[in-house]
N, C-alpha and C positions, 0 to 999 in steps of 0.2 A: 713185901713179898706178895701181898696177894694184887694187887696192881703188875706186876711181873706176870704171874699168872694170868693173867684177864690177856698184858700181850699177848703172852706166847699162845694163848687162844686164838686169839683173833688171828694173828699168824696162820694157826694149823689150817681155822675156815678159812682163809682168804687161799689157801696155797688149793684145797679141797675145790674149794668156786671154780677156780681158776681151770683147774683139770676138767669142769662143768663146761667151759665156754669155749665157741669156735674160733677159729681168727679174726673176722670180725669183732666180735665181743670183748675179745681180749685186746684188741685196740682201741676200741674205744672205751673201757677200763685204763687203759693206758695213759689214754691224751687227760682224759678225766682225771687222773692221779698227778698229771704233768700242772695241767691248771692247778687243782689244791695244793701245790708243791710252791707253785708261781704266786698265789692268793698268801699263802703263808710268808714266803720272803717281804711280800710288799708288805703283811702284818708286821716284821718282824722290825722292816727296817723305818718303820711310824716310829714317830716322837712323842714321846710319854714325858709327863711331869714329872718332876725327880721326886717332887715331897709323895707322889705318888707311887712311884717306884719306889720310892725308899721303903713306903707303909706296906705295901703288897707284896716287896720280896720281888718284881719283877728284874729283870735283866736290862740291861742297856742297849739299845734298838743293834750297836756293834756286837755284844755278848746273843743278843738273840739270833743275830743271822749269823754270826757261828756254828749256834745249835741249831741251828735249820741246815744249813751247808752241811754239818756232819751229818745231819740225820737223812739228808736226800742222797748223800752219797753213802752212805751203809744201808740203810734202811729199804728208801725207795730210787735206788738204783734198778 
């Protein structure tokens, strides 16, 4: 719950910023969220050790770029 919270914060300020910046700004806020979007898939879809993944509860580089795919299409659409 309290990680929900911390989201749905950062949400309110990013939406508030947002209302802050010109069209310029907001573009290039834009491309810059497209790259960390971009940066993230390439993370996601890296090969990890299994004995690794298995001890840390990670996802499988397939199960990760799932949740990256949902999250750029809900999220940061």
């Amino acid at each position: 719950e309290d990680e929900l919270r911390h989201a749905a914060l950062s949400f309110r300020v990013a939406d508030w910023l947002d209302g802050q910046l010109d069209d310029d700004q907001k573009a290039r806020v834009r491309a810059a969220q497209r790259q960390a979007v971009a940066s993230l898939v390439r993370e996601a879809e890296a090969s990890v050790d299994e004995d690794l993944s298995l001890t840390l509860g990670l996802p499988s580089p397939a199960r990760a770029r799932v949740i990256v795919d949902r999250l750029a299409s809900t999220l940061w659409s």
